[in-house]
C-alpha positions in Angstrom: -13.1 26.9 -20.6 -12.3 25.3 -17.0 -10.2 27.2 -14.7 -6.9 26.7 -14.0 -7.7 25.3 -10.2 -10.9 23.2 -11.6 -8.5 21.3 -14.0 -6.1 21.0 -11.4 -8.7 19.7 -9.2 -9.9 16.5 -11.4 -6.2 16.0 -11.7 -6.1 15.1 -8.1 -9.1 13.5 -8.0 -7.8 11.1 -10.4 -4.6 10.8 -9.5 -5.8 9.8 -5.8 -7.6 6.9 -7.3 -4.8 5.8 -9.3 -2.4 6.2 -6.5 -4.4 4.4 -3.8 -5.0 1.5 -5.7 -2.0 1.1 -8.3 0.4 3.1 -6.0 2.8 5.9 -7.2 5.5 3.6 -9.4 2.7 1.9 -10.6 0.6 4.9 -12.1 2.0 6.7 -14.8 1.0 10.1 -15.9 -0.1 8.8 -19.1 -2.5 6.8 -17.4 -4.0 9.9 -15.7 -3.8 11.9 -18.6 -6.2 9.2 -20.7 -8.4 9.1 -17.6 -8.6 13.3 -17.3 -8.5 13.7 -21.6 -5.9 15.9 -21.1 -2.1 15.5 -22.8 0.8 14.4 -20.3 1.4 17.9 -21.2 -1.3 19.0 -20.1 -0.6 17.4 -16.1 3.0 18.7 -16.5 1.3 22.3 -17.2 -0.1 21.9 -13.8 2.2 19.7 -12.2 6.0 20.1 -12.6 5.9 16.3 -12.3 4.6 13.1 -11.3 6.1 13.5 -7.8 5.0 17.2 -7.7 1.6 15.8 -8.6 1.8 13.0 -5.5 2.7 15.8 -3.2 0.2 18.1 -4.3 -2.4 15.6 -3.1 -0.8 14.8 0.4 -0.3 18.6 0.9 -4.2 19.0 0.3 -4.5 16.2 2.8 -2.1 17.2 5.5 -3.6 20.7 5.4 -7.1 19.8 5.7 -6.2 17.0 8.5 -4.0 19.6 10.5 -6.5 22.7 10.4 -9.1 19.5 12.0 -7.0 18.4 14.8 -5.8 21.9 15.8 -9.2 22.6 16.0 -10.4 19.6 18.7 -6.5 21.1 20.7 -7.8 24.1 20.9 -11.5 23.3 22.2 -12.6 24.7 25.9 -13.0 21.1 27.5 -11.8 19.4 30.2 -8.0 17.5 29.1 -8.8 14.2 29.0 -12.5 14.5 27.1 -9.8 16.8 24.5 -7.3 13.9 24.0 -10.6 11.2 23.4 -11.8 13.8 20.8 -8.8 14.3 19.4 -8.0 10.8 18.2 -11.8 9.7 17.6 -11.3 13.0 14.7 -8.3 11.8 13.9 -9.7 8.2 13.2 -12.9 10.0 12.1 -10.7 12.1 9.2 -9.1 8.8 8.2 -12.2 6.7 7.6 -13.6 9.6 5.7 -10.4 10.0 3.3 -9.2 6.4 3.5 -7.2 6.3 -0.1 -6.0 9.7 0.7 -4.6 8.3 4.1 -3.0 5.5 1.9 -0.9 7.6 0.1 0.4 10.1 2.9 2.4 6.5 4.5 4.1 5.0 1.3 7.2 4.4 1.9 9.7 6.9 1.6 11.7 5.9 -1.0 9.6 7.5 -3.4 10.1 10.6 -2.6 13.3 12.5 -2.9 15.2 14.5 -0.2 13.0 18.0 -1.3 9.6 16.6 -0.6 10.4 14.1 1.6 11.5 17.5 4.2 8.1 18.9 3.8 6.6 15.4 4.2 8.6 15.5 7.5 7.4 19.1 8.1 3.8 18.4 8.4 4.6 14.6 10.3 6.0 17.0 13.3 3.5 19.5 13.2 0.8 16.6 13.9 3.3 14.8 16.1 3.4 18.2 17.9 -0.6 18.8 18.4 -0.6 15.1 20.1 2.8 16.0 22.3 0.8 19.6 23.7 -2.1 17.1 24.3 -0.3 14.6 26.2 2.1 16.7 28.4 -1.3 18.7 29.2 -2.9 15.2 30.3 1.0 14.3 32.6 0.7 18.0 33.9 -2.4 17.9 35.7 -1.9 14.4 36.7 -4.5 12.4 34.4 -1.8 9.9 32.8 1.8 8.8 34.0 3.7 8.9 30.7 7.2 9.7 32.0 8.4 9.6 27.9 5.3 10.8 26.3 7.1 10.9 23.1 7.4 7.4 23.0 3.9 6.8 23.9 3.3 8.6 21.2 4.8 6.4 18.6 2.8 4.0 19.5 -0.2 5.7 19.1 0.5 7.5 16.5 1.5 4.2 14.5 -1.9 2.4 16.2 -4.4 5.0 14.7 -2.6 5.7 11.6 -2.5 1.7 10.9 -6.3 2.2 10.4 -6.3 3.2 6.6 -4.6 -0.2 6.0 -7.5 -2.2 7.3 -10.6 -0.4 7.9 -13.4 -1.0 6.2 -16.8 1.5 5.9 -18.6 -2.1 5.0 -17.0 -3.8 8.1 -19.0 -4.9 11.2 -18.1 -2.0 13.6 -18.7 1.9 12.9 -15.8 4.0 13.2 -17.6 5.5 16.7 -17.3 2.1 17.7 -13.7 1.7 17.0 -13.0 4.8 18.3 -13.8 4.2 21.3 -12.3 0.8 21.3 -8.8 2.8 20.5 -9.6 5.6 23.1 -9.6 2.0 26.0 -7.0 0.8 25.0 -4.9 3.5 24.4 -5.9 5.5 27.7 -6.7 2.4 29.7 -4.7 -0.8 28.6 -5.8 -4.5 28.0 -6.0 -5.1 31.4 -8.4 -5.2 34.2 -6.2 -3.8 37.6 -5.3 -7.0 39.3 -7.0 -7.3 42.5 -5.2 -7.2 46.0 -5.8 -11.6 46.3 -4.7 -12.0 42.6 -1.7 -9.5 43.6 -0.8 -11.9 46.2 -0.9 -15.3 44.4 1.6 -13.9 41.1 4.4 -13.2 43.5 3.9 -16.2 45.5 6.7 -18.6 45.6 5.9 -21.8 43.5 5.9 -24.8 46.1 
């Protein structure tokens, strides 16, 4: 006989798939119950219900993603080599669980208020790690964010919109894309305009 946390482990497993690919109104316990050979019943044993179920697998996520960027804050390194390494893991950690990564940013209208608090919970703990990361960067002088939290939102929303488009079969590794976030994220588009090119944009049309 499996144990309780093996069963509840192929659950997931399953349920991720189904999720990822069908999304949650559009997988039905049923479904995962055929797929597992276990009874509805049998999931609701487990699982209080299908949104206990969903939750169960971001939790799993959120932890595991957490525990890896508190890791990289943490590290003895010089700031700015920290905040590279933290979104190349955090980039890294989404290529690796990419239907996972999916699921933790459907929209909130499937969840109700209960889970959608913890969902919030964990979104501020990570929103947290990068604020630490970034005020450390403005405090020594490496960046001049004078509202680091909305810098954040934008790259927050920039290296979570990975797990919409990325592609292990793609052209570019995820090293490479990393570090094409870590330019423009840390350095901009742009190449600094030089003192002639200055000079001729605030020129006076003739």
């Amino acid at each position: 006989m499996k144990k309780p946390e093996e069963t509840k482990e192929k659950i997931i497993r399953v349920a991720i798939q189904l999720f990822a690919t069908k999304g949650f109104k559009g997988t039905s316990v049923r479904e995962i119950a055929k797929i597992t050979k276990m009874t509805p019943w049998g999931i609701y044993y487990h699982f209080q219900n299908k949104e206990g179920l969903i939750f169960a697998v971001l939790q799993n996520h959120a932890d595991r993603f957490i525990a890896k960027i508190e890791e990289v804050l943490e590290q003895d390194i010089h700031p700015l080599e920290r905040f590279k390494l933290l979104i190349k893991t955090h980039l890294d950690f989404h290529a690796n669980h990419i239907k996972e990564g999916k699921i933790f940013f459907l929209d909130e209208d499937v969840f109700s208020s209960k889970y959608m608090k913890k969902i919030n919970a964990y979104q501020t703990k990570i929103f947290s790690i990068y604020l630490r990361a970034l005020e450390n960067l403005n405090a020594q002088g490496y960046t001049k964010c004078p509202f680091p939290r909305v810098t954040l939102f934008f790259v927050l929303t920039a290296v979570n919109g990975l797990v919409r488009w990325y592609r292990p079969s793609g052209k570019l590794s995820i090293d490479q894309i990393s570090q094409i976030f870590v330019d423009l994220i840390l350095f901009g588009m742009t190449e600094p305009p030089t003192t002639k090119q200055r000079k001729s944009r605030i020129s006076p049309t003739k």
